[in-house]
TIBADREN-556592 format. One record per atom (N, C-alpha, C): residue number from 1; atom name; x, y, z. Coordinates in pm, 1 decimal, m for minus. Example, Ala and Ser with C-alpha at 12.3 -4.5 7.8 and 13.67 -1.06 7.14 Angstrom:
<atoms>
[1; N; [1319.0; m569.0; 780.0]]
[1; CA; [1230.0; m450.0; 780.0]]
[1; C; [1320.0; m330.0; 780.0]]
[2; N; [1285.0; m225.0; 708.0]]
[2; CA; [1367.0; m106.0; 714.0]]
[2; C; [1290.0; 3.0; 787.0]]
</atoms>
This chain:
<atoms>
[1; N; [84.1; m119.1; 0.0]]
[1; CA; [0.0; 0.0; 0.0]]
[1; C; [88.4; 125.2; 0.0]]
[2; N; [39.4; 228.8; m77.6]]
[2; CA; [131.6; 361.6; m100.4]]
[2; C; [94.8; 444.4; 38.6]]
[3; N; [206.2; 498.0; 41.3]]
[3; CA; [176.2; 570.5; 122.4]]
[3; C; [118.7; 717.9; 130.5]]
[4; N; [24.7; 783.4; 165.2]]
[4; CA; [m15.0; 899.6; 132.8]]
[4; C; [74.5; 1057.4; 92.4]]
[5; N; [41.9; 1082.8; 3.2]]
[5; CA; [161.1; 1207.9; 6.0]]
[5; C; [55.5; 1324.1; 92.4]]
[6; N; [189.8; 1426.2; 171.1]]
[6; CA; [139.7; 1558.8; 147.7]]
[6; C; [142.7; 1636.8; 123.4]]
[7; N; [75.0; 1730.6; 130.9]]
[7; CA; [79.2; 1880.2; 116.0]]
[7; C; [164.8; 1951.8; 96.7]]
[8; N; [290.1; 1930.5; 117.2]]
[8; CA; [436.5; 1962.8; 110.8]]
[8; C; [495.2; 1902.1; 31.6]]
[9; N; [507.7; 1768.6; 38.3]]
[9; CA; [552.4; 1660.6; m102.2]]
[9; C; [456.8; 1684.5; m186.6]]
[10; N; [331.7; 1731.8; m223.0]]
[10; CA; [265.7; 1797.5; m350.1]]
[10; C; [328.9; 1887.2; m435.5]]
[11; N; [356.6; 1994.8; m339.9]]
[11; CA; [366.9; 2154.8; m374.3]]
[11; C; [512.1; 2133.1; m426.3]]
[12; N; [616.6; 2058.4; m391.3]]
[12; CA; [750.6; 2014.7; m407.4]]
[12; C; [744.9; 1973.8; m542.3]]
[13; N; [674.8; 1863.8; m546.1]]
[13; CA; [690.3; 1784.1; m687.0]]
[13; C; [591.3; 1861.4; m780.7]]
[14; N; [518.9; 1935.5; m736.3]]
[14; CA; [483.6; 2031.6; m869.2]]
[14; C; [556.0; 2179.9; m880.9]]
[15; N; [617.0; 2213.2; m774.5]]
[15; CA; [707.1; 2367.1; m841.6]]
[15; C; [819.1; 2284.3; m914.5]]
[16; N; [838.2; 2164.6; m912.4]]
[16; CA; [969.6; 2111.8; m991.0]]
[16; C; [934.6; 2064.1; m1155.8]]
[17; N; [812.4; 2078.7; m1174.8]]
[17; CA; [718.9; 2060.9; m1271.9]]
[17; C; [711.9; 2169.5; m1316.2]]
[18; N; [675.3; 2256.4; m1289.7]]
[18; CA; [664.3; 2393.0; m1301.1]]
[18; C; [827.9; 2485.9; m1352.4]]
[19; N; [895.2; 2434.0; m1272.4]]
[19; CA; [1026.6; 2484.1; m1332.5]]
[19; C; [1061.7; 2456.7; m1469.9]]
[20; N; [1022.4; 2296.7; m1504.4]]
[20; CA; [1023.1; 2250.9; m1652.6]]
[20; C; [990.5; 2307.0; m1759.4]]
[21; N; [843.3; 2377.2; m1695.4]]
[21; CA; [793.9; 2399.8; m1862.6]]
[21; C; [636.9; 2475.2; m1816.1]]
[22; N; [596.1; 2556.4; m1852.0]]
[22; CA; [420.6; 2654.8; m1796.1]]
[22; C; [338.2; 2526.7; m1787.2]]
[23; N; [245.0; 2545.6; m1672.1]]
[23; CA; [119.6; 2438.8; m1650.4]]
[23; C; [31.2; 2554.4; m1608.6]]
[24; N; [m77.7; 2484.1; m1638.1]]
[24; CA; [m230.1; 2613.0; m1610.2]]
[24; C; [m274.7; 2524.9; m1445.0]]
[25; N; [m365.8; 2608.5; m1401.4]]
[25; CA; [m421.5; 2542.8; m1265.3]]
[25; C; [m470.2; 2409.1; m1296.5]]
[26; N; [m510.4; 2399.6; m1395.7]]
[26; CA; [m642.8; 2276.8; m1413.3]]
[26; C; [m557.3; 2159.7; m1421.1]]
[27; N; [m396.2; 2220.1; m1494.5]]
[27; CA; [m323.1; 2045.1; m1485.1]]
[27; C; [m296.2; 2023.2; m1363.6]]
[28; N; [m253.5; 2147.0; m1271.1]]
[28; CA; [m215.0; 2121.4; m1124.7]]
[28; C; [m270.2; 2014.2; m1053.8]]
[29; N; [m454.2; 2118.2; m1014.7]]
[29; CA; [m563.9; 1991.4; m1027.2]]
[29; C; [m552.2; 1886.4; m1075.6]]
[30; N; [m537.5; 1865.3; m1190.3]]
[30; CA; [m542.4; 1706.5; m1251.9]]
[30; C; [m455.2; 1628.5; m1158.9]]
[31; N; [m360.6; 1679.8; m1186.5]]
[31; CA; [m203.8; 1549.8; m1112.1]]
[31; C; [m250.6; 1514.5; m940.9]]
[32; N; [m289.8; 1660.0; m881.2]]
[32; CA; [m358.9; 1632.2; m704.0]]
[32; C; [m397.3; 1513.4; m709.4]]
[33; N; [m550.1; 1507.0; m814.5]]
[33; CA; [m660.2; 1418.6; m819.5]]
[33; C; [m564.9; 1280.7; m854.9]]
[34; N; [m490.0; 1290.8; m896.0]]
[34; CA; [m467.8; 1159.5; m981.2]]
[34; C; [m368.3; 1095.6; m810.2]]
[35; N; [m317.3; 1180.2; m772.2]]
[35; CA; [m267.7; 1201.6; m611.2]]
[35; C; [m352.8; 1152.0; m541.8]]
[36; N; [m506.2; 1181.0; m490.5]]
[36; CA; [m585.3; 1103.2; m455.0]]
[36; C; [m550.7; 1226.4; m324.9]]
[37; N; [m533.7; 1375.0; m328.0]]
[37; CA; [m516.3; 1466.8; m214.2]]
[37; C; [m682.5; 1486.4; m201.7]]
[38; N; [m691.1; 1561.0; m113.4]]
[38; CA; [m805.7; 1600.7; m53.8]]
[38; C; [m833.4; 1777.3; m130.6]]
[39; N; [m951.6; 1827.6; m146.8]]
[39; CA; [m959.1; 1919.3; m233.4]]
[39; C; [m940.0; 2051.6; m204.2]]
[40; N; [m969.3; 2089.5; m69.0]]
[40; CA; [m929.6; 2173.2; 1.9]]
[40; C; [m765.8; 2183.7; 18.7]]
[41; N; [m711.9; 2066.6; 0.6]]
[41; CA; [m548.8; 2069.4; m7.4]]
[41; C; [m495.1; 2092.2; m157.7]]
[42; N; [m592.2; 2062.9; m205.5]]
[42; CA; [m583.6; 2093.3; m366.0]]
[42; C; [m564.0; 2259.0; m400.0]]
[43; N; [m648.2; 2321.8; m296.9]]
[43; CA; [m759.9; 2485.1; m321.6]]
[43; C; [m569.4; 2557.4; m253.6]]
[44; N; [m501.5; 2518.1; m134.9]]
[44; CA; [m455.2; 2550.2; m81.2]]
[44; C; [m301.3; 2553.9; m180.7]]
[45; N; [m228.7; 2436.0; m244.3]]
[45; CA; [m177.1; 2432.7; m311.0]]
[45; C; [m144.0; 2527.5; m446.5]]
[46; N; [m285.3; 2504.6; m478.4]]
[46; CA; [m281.7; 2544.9; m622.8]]
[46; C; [m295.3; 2737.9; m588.2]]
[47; N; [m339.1; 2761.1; m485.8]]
[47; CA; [m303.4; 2890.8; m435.3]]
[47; C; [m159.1; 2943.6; m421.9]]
[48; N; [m100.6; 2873.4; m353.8]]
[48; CA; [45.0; 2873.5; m304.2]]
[48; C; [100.4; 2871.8; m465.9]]
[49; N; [83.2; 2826.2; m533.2]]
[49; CA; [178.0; 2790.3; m684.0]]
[49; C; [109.1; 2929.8; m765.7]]
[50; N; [m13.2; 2989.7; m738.6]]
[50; CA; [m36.3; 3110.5; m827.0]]
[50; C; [45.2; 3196.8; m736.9]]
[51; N; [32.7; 3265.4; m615.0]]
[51; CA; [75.1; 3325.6; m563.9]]
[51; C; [208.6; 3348.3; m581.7]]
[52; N; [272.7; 3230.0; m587.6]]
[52; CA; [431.2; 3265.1; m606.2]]
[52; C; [489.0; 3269.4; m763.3]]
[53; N; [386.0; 3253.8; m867.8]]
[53; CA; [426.8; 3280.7; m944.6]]
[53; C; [483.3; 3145.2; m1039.1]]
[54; N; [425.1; 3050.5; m958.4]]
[54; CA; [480.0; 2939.8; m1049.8]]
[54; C; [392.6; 2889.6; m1147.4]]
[55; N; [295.6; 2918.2; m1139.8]]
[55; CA; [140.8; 2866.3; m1220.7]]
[55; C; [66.8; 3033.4; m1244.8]]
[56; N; [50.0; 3029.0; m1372.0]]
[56; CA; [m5.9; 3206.5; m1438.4]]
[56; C; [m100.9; 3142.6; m1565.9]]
[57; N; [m210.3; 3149.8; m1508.8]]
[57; CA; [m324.0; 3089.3; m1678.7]]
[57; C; [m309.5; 3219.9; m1791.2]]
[58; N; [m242.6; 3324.9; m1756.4]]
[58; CA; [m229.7; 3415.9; m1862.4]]
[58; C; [m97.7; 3310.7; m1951.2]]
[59; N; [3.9; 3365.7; m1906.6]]
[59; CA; [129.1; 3331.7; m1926.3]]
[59; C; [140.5; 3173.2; m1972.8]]
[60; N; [80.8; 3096.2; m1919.7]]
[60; CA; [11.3; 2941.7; m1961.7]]
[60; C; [m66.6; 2951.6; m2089.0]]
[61; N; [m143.3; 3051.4; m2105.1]]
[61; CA; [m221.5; 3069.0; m2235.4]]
[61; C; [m148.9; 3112.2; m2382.1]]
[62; N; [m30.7; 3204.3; m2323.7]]
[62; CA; [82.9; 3293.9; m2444.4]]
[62; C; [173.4; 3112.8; m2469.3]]
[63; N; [190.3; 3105.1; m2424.8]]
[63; CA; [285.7; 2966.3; m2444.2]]
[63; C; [204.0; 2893.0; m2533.1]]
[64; N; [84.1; 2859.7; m2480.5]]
[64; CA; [11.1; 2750.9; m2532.0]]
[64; C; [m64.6; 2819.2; m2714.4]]
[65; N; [m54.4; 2932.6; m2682.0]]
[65; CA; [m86.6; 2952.7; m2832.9]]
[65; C; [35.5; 2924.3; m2925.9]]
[66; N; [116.8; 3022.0; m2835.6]]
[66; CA; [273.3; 3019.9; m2922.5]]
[66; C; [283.5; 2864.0; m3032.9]]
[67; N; [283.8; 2798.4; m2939.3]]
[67; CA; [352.7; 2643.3; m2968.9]]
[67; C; [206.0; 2612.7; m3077.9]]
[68; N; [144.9; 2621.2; m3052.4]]
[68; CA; [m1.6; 2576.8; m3139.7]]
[68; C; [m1.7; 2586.3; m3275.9]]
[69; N; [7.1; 2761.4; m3245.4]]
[69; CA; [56.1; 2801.5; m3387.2]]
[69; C; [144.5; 2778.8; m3466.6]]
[70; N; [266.4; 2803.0; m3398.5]]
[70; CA; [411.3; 2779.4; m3445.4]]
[70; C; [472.2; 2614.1; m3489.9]]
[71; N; [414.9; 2526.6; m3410.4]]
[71; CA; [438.6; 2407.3; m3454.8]]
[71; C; [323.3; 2364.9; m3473.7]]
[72; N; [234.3; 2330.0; m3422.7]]
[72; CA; [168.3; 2207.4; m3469.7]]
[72; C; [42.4; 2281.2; m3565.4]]
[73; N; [67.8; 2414.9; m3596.5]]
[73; CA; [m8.6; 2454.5; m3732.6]]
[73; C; [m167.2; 2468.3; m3706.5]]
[74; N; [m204.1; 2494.1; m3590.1]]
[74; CA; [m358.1; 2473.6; m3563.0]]
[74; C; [m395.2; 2624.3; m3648.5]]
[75; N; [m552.8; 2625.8; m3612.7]]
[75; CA; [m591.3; 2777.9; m3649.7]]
[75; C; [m661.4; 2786.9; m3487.6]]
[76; N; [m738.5; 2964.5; m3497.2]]
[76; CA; [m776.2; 2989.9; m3376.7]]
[76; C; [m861.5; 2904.4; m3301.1]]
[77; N; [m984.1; 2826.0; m3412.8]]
[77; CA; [m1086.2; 2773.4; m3340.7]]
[77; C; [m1057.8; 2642.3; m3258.7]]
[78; N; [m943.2; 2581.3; m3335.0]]
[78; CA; [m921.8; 2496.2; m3242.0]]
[78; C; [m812.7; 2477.0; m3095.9]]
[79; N; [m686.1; 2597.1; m3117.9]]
[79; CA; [m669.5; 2688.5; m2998.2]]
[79; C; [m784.3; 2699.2; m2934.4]]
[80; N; [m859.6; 2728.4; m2975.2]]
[80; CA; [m941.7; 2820.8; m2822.9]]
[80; C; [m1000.3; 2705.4; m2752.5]]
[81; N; [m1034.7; 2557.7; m2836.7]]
[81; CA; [m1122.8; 2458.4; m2794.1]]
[81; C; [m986.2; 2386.6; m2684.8]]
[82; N; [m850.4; 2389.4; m2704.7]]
[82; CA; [m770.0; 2298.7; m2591.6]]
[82; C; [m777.3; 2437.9; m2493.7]]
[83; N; [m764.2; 2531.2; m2500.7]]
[83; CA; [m781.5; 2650.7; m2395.1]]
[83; C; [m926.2; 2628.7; m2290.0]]
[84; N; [m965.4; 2591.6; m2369.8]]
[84; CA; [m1090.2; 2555.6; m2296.9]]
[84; C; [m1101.8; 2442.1; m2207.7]]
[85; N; [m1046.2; 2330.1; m2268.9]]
[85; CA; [m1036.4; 2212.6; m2237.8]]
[85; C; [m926.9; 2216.5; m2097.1]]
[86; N; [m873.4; 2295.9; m2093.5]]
[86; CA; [m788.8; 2361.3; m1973.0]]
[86; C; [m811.2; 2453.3; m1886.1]]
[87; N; [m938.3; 2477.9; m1923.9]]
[87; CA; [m1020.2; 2560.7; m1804.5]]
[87; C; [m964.8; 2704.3; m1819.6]]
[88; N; [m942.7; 2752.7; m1937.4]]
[88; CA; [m882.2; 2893.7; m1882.7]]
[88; C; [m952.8; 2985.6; m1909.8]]
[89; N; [m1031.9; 3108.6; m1842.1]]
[89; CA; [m1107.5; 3152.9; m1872.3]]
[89; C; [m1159.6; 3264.9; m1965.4]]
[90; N; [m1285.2; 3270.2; m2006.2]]
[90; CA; [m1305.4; 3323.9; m2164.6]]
[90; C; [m1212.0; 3481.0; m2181.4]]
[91; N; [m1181.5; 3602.5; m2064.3]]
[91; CA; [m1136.4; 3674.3; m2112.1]]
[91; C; [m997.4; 3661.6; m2121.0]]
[92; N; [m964.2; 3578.8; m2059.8]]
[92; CA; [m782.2; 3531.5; m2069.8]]
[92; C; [m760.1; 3473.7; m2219.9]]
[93; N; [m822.7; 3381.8; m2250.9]]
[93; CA; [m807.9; 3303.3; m2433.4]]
[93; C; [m899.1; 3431.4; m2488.1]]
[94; N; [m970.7; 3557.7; m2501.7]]
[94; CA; [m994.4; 3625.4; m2607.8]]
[94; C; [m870.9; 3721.4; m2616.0]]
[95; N; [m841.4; 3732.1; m2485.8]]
[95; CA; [m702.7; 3851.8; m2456.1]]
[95; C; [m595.5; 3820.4; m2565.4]]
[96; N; [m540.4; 3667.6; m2534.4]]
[96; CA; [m421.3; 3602.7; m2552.7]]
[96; C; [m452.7; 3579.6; m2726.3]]
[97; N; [m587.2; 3526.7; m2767.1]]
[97; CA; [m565.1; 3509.3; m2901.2]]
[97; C; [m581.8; 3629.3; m2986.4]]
[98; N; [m637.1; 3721.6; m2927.6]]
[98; CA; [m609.1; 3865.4; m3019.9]]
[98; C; [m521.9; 3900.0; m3044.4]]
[99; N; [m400.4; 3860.1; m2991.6]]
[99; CA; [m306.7; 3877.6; m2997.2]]
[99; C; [m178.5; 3821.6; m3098.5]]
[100; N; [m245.4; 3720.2; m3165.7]]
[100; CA; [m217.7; 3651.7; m3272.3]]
[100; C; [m305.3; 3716.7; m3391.0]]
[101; N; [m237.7; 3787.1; m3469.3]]
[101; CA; [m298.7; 3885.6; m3580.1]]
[101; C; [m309.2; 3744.5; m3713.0]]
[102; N; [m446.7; 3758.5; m3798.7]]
[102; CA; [m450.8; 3715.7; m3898.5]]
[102; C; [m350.0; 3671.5; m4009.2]]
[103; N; [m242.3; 3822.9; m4028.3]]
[103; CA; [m142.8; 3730.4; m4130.4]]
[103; C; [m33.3; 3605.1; m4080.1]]
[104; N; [m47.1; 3580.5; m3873.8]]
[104; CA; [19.9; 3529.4; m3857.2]]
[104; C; [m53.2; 3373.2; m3905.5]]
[105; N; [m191.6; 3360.0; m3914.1]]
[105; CA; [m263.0; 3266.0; m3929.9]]
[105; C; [m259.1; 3205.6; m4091.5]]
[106; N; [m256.5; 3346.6; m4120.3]]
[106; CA; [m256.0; 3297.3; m4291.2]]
[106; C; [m114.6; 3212.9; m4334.9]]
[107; N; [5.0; 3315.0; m4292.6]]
[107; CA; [157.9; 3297.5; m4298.1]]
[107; C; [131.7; 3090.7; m4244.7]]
[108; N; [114.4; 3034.3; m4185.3]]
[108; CA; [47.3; 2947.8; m4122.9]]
[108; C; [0.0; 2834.5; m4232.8]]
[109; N; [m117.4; 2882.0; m4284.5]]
[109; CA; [m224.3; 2808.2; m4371.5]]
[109; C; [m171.8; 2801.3; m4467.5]]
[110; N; [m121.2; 2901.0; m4538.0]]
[110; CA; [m89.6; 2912.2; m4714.4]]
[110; C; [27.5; 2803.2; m4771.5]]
[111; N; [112.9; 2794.1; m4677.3]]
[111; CA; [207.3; 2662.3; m4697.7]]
[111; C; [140.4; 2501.8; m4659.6]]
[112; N; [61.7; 2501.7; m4546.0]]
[112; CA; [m2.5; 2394.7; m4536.5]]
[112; C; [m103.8; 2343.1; m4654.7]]
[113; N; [m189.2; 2445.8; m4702.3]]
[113; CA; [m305.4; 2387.2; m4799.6]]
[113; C; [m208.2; 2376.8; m4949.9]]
[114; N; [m94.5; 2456.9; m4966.8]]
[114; CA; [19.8; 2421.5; m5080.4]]
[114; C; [49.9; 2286.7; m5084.4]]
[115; N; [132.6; 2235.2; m4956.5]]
[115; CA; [143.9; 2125.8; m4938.8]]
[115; C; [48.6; 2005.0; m4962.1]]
[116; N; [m114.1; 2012.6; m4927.8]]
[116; CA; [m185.8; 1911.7; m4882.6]]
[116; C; [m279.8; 1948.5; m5042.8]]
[117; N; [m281.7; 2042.5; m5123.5]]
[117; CA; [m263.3; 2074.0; m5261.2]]
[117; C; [m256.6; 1933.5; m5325.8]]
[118; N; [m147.2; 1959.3; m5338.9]]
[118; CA; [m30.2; 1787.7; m5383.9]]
[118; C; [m63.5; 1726.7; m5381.5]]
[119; N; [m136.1; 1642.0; m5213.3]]
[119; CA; [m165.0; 1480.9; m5221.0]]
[119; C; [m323.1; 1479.5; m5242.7]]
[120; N; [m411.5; 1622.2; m5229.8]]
[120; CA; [m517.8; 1583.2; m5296.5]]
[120; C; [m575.2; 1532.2; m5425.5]]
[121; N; [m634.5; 1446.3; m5408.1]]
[121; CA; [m710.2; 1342.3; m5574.2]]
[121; C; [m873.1; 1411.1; m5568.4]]
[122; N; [m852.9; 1513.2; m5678.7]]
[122; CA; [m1037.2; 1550.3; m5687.8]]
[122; C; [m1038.2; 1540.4; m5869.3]]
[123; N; [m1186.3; 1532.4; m5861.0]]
[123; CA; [m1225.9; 1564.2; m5992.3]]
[123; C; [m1274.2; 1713.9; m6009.2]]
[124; N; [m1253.1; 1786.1; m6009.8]]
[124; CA; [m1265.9; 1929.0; m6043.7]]
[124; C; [m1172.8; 2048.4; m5926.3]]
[125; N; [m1197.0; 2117.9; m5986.7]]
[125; CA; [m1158.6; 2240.6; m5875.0]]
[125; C; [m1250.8; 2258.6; m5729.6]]
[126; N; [m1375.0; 2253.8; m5765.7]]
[126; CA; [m1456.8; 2293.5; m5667.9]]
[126; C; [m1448.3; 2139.9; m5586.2]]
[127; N; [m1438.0; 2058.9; m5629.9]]
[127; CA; [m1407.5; 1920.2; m5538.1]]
[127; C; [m1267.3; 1924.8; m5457.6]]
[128; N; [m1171.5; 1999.9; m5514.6]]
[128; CA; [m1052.5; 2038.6; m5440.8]]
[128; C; [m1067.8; 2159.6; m5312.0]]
[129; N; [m1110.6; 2234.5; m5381.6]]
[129; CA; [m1102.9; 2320.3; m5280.2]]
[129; C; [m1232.7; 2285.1; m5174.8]]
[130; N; [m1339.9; 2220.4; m5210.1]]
[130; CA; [m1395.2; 2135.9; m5120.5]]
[130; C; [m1341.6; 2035.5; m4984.8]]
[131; N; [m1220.3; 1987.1; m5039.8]]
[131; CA; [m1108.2; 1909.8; m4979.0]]
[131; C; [m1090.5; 1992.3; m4849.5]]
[132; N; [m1006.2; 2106.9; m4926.3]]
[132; CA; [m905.3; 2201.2; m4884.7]]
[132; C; [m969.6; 2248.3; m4780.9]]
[133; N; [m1092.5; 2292.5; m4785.3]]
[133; CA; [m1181.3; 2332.7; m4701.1]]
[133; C; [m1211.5; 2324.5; m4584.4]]
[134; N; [m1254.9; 2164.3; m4575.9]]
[134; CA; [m1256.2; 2033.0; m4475.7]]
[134; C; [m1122.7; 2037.0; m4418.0]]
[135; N; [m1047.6; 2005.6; m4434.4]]
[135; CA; [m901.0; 1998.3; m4384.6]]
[135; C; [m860.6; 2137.0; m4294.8]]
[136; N; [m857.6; 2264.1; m4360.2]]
[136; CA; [m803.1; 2366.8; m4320.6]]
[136; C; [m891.3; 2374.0; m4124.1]]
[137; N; [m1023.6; 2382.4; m4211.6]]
[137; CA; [m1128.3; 2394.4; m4098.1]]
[137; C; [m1128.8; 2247.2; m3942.8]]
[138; N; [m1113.4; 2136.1; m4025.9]]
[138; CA; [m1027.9; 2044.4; m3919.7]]
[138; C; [m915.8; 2078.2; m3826.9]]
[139; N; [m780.2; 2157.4; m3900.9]]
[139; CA; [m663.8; 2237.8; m3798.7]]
[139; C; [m761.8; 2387.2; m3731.3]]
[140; N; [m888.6; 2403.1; m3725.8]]
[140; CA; [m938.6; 2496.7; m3657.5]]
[140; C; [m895.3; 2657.6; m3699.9]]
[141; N; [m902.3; 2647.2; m3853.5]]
[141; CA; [m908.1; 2774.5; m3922.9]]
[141; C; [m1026.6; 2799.9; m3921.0]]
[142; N; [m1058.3; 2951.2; m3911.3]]
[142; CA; [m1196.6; 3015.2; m3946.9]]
[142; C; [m1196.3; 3027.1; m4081.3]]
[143; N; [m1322.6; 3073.3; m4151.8]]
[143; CA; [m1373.5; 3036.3; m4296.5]]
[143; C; [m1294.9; 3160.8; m4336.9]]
[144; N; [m1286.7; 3237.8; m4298.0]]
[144; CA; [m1262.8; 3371.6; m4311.4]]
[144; C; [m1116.3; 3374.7; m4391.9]]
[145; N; [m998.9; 3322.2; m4259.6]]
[145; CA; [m896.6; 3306.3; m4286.8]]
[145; C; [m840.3; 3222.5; m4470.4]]
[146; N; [m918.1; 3096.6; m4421.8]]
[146; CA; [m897.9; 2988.3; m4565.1]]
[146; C; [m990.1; 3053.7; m4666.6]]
[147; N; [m1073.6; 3085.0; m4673.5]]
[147; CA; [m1094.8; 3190.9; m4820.1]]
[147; C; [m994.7; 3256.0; m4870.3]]
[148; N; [m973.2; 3336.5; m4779.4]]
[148; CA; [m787.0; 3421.2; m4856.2]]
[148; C; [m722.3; 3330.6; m4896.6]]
[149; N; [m664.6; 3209.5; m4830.6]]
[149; CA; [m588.0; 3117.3; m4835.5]]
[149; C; [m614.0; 3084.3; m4983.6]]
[150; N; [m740.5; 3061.6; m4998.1]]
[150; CA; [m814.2; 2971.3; m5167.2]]
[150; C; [m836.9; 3067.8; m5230.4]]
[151; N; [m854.8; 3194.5; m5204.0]]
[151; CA; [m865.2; 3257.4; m5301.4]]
[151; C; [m738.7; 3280.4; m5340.6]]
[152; N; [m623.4; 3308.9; m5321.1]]
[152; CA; [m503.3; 3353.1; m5366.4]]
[152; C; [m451.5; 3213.3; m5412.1]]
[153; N; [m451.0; 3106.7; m5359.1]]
[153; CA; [m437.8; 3010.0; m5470.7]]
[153; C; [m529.2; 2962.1; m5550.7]]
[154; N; [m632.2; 2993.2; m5645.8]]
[154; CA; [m690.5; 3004.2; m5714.2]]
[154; C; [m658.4; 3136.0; m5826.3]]
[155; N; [m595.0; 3234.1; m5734.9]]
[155; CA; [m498.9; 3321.4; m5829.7]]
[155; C; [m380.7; 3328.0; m5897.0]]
[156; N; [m344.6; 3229.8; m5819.0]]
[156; CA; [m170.0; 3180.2; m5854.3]]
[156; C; [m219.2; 3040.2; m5976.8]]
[157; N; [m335.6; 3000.6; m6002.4]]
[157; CA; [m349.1; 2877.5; m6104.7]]
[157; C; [m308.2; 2947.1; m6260.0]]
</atoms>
């Protein structure tokens, strides 16, 4: 049988977590629970880690777009849906993604739908960019964005 951790061996093994790499409150939470702590020791913790600055859902949110965008190529809508999924709240993810201007989204898209261009098999144009469509809007582009995207390659044909 394990032995119970506490409150102190919590806060330990998550500012050392925290030193690694930004976590939002809600993963804090998660790991407690998975800890099997009590919730009020949870409330107390996860206090102690905002307070000092080791846990910031702003600063958790700039990261988490950063990387979104920058590597794994998402668009806003689906940013905002793991922001969510992380509990961070609505004026913190409208703050943080305004802050990501459109051509950074496009700069983004226009090489991806180039690329995915290529391995599409359609019978017409409008069946392609039908494709293109589906796909863009899957990485959580707004319609808005991938129109430019298709319209300017539809200009470059």
């Amino acid at each position: 049988m394990k032995k119970e951790m506490t409150e102190q061996e919590a806060y330990l093994r998550l500012t050392a977590l925290c030193a690694q790499a930004e976590h939002c409150r809600q993963e804090m939470r998660d790991k407690m629970v998975r800890w099997g702590l009590d919730e009020t020791v949870q409330e107390r913790v996860v206090g102690r880690l905002v307070r000092e600055r080791y846990v910031d859902d702003e600063r958790y949110a700039r990261a988490y777009v950063n990387d979104k965008v920058r590597y794994q190529k998402w668009g806003r809508r689906k940013i905002q849906q793991g922001l969510w999924t992380k509990r961070i709240d609505d004026d913190t993810q409208q703050r943080v993604l305004d802050e990501v201007s459109d051509e950074e989204y496009l700069a983004v898209l226009r090489p991806l739908l180039r690329q995915k261009r290529k391995t599409v098999k359609a019978q017409s144009d409008y069946e392609l960019n039908q494709k293109l469509l589906r796909f863009a809007l899957g990485r959580g582009f707004t319609f808005d964005i991938i129109r430019q995207c298709l319209d300017v390659e539809e200009d470059d044909d």
